[in-house]
C-alpha positions, 0 to 999 in steps of 0.5 A, spaced: 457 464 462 457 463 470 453 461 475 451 464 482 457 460 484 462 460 479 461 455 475 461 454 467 455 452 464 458 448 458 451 450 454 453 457 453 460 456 451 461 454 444 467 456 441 470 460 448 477 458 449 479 454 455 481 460 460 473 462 458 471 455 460 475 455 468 470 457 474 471 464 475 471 464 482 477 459 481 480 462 477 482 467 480 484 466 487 489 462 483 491 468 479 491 472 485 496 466 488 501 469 484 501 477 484 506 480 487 502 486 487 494 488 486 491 487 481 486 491 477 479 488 476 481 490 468 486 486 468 483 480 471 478 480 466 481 481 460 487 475 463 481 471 465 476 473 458 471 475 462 467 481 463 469 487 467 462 487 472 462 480 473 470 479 476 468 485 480 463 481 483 466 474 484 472 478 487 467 482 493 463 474 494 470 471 495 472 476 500 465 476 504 465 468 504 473 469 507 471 474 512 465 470 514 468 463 514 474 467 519 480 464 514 487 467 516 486 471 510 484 476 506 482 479 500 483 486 498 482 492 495 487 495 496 492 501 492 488 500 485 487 493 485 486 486 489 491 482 493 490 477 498 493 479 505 494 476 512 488 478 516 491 483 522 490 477 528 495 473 525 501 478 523 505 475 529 504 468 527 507 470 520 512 474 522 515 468 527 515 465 521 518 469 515 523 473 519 525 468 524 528 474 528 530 478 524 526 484 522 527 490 517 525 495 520 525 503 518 528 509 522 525 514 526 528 518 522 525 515 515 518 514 518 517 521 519 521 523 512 516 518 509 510 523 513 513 529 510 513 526 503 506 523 505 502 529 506 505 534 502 507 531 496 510 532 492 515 536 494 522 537 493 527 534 497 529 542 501 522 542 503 522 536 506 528 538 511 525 544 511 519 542 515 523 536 519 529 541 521 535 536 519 538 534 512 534 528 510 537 527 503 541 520 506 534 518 509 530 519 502 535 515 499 532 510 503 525 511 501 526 511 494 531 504 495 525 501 499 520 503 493 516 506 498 517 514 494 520 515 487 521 521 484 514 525 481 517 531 476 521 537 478 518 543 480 517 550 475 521 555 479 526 552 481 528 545 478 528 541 484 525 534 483 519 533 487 518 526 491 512 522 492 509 516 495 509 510 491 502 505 490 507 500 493 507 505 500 499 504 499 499 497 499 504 497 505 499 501 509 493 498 506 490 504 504 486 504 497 488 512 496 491 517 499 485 520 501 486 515 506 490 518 510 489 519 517 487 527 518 492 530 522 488 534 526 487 530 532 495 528 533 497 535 532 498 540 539 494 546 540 492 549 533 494 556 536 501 553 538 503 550 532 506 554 525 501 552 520 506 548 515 509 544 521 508 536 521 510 536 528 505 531 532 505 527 526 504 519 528 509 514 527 508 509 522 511 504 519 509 499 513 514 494 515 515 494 522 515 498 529 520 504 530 527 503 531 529 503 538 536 506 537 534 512 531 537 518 534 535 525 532 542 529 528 543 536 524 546 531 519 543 523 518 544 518 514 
């Protein structure tokens, strides 16, 4: 049906539908255009009535031809699916432009809730002010308001309801799994000096901006 490039071959598309007719290569990117969030190469190929091995291919070329023609943006794989993202040496050029000073920003205290829930999730609500030494049931509102955690079930023995990442959180952070998640090990301090269910030494990271300059640390937050 396509050419190397792409392109339709009128010969081999009797009967086909017009969306079968359309460049493949094309096709996508204006799909991809659109999306508000990864999509599936199945779900490309079905909308685009094309066969599974031959979106997944076209997908990979676009992405070598963006990266090798140093466009400002970028095709990835990315919690599932493929979206296009602003290649990392122009963030400040689109931020200046989107925010026009004003950024959303995540509390330190969010930050380190959102590792928590990161790494041991799911996990209840108690155990992750457990592990923290403070009340985070404010702040995991917050989480769960950003689309960054949702619930995940309760947990059998005690009811509690479990709390994990969402795919938007993987999408934030460009990673395509949690298992591609930083390990640990080289942020922690020594191994003898730490109780081994702390999270204390974990990085901060933000999917939305840097830390809050004026986050403060209480027994209590909000």
């Amino acid at each position: 049906m396509d050419g190397s490039d792409g392109s339709w071959r009128p010969e081999a598309e009797a009967g086909a539908s017009p969306v079968a007719l359309l460049a493949l290569k094309p096709a996508l990117e204006a799909v991809l255009m659109v999306v508000d969030e990864p999509a599936t190469e199945a779900h490309l190929a079905k909308v685009l009535e094309r066969s599974r091995r031959a979106v997944a291919d076209a997908l990979r070329e676009l992405s070598d031809e963006y990266t090798r023609t140093g466009r400002g943006f970028d095709l990835r794989l990315v919690a599932g699916g493929w979206r296009f993202y602003t290649r990392p040496e122009y963030t400040q050029a689109v931020e200046g432009f989107v925010l026009d000073g004003r950024q959303a920003r995540l509390t330190q205290a969010a930050l380190e809730t959102l590792a928590v829930v990161a790494y041991r999730q799911p996990v209840s609500r108690s155990r992750v002010s457990a592990v923290r030494g403070v009340n985070c049931d404010g702040v995991l509102r917050t989480l769960l308001q950003r689309g960054l955690a949702e619930e995940a079930g309760t947990e059998p023995e005690t009811g509690a309801i479990l709390y994990r990442t969402t795919n938007y959180f993987l999408e934030r952070m460009g990673l395509r799994g949690l298992d591609e998640l930083p390990e640990l090990a080289p942020f922690l301090p020594e191994a003898d000096a730490i109780e081994a269910d702390s999270l204390e030494g974990l990085p901060s990271f933000d999917p939305d901006a840097p830390d809050d300059a004026d986050s403060t640390h209480s027994t209590t937050e909000p």
